[in-house]
C-alpha positions as CSV (number, residue, x, y, z in Angstrom):
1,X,3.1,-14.2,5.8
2,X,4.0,-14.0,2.4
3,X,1.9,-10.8,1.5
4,X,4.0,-9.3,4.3
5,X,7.0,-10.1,2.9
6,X,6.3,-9.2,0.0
7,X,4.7,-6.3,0.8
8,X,8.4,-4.8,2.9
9,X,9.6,-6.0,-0.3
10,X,7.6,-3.6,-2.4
11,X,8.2,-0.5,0.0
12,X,11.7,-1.0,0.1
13,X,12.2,-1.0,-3.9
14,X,9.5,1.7,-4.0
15,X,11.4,4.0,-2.1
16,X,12.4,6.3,-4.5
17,X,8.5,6.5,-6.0
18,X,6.6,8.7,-4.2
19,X,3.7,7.8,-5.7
20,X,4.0,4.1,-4.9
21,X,5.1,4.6,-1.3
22,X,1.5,6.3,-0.7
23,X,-0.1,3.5,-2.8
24,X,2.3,0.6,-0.5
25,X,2.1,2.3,2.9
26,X,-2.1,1.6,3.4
27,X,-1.6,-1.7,2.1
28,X,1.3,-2.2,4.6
29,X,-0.8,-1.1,7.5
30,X,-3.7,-3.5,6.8
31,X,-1.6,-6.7,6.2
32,X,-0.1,-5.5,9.5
């Protein structure tokens, strides 16, 4: 639970980096 919140919490402040989203979004997907 807290991975995923955290997680939402990255992507969202990680919006603006490109390079981060790409990095985020696969990690999203397996906590998921």
């Amino acid at each position: 639970m807290a991975l995923v919140l955290k997680t939402s919490e990255v992507r969202a402040s990680v919006g603006s980096n490109p390079t981060l989203s790409v990095y985020e979004n696969p990690v999203t997907d397996w906590v998921f």
